[in-house]
C-alpha positions, 0 to 999 in steps of 0.5 A: 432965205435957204439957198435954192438947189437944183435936181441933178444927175451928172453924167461923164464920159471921156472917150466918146462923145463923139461916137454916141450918135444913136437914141439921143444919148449923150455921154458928156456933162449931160444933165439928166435931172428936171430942170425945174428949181426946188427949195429944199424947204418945198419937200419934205424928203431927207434923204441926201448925199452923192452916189456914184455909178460907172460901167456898162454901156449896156445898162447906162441908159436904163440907169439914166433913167433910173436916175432921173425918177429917183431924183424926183423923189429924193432931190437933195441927192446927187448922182454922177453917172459914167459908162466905160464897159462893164469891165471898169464898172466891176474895177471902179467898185471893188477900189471903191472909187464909185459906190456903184458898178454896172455889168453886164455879164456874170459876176465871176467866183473871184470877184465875189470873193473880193467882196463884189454883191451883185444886184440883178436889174434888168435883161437885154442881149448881145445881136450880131450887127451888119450895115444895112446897105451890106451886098448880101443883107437880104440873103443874111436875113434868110440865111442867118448866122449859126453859132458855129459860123460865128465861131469860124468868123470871131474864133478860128478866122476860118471863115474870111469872105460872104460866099463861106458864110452864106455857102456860095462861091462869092469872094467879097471880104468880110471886115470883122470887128469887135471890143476893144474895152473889158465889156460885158457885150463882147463876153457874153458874146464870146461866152455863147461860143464856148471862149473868152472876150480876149479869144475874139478876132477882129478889129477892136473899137472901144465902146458900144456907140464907138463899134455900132459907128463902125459898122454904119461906116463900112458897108462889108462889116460885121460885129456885135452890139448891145440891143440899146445901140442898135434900135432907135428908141423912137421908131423901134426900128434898126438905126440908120446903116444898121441891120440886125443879122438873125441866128440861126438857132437851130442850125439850118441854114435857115430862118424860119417863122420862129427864128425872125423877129428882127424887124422891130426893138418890141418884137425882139423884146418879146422873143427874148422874154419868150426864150426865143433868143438864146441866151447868151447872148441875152443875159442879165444886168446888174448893178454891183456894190463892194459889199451891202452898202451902208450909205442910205442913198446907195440903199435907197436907190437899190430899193427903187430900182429893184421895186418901183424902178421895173416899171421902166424897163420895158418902155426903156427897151429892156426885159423885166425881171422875175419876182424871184431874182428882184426878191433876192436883190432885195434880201440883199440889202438887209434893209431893217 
């Protein structure tokens, strides 16, 4: 009798179990394949093999997913799965320690050189986050926050109470935080004010859930978040102690009809697609590989991704992408 195996997707992290609260994720030994039996005598498929995956968090749920369809079609084939900030998906993949990297930025001229192929999947974007239960919150919705305010809170440290921000006398401190692990939603972030993640004030949380946490925990807080961290993927709303802040887009010191679309994850989708939100924040997801893979698993599941794979997108919370870019991740792989 052949030995019955089972579907599995292994999913590992190591520093925050205990802050990933939001969205039923979680990060630790979680198995995300089916929990049905299969004899491998039941499938014909024979596609197998291991793949490995680590990286941004802001793509690790849309991955997740991703991976446990592909296992459906092909389940003699293993993926461990990990989220560490897309700084140590980039650095897993070029020491080849993982076939896979997630990113949630813009791949760089020296990592291309160092043989770094990016794979565009999905888009979402970075939000400015406060506690729900902030003492401005209602005039913040109205108010918003432009790009040059952010720059005097997150850059310059220019900006230290609520009354500078919002242009009135009160003094209550604001409390600033940020990333402390290499992370795409904290670059792109940085990127939409002209710097660098490195060039960020504020105290320095590892992790998305970690940082989303601390903003539910501090009621004068303020930081950024990747969308998935942000909004409960059941209600479709903001998660408990978290409020989205708008930006003020055309640097009115207002928000207008145009500007808001805040209330709900699918209202703020669409305004992403539309090219309402700026973009950074908003910005693309790939999946990157040490150059064009040659294990048939890794190319397999790239192909699915970038085909098949779409249709998740957006019930998952995220932006599909053009035919172009998902062409072009295709050519990619040279697939005969």
């Amino acid at each position: 009798m052949k030995p019955t195996k089972r579907k599995l997707v292994k999913i590992q992290s190591s520093r925050i179990t205990a802050l990933l609260l939001m969205g039923g994720l979680i990060l630790s030994s979680l198995s995300c394949g089916n929990d049905k039996k299969q004899n491998a005598s039941d499938t014909q498929d024979e596609l197998s093999g291991n793949i490995s995956i680590s990286g941004a968090f802001a793509l690790y749920p849309l991955a997740v997913k991703w991976s446990e369809e592909f296992q459906n079609l092909h389940p003699n084939v293993r993926i461990d799965l990990s989220a560490g900030g897309a700084g140590k998906g980039m650095t897993d993949v070029l020491a080849d320690v993982v076939d896979l990297g997630m990113v949630s930025r813009e791949v760089y001229a020296p990592e291309l050189e160092k043989g770094a192929l990016p794979f565009a999947t999905a888009k979402d974007a970075v939000v400015i986050t406060i506690n729900s239960s902030n003492p401005h919150a209602e005039e913040l919705k109205q108010h918003g926050i432009s790009k040059e305010t952010a720059i005097k809170l997150w850059i310059t440290g220019e900006y230290t109470t609520w009354g500078q921000v919002l242009g009135t006398s009160d003094k209550t401190p604001i409390h600033l935080y940020t990333r402390s692990d290499a992370c795409g939603a904290a670059e792109t972030f940085a990127m939409w004010l002209g710097h660098k993640q490195e060039d960020l004030l504020g105290t320095a949380v590892f992790g998305d859930p970690g940082l989303a946490s601390a903003i539910q925990g501090d009621k004068l807080g303020i930081g950024l978040n990747n969308i998935g961290y942000v909004y409960d993927e059941k209600s479709r709303h903001p998660n408990q102690g978290l409020s989205v802040c708008p930006i003020d887009v055309n640097d009115d010191q207002t928000i207008g009809d145009d500007e808001y679309f805040y209330d709900t994850k699918d209202d703020f989708i669409a305004a992403v697609a539309e090219g309402k939100y700026p973009s950074p924040p908003a910005r693309d997801l790939y999946l990157v590989s040490h150059g064009v893979p040659s294990n048939p698993a890794v190319v397999a599941f790239l192909q699915f991704v970038l085909t098949d794979g779409q249709q998740y997108n957006v019930p998952a919370g995220y932006i599909a992408l053009s035919e172009d870019k998902l062409q072009q991740g295709l050519s990619r792989l040279k697939i005969k």
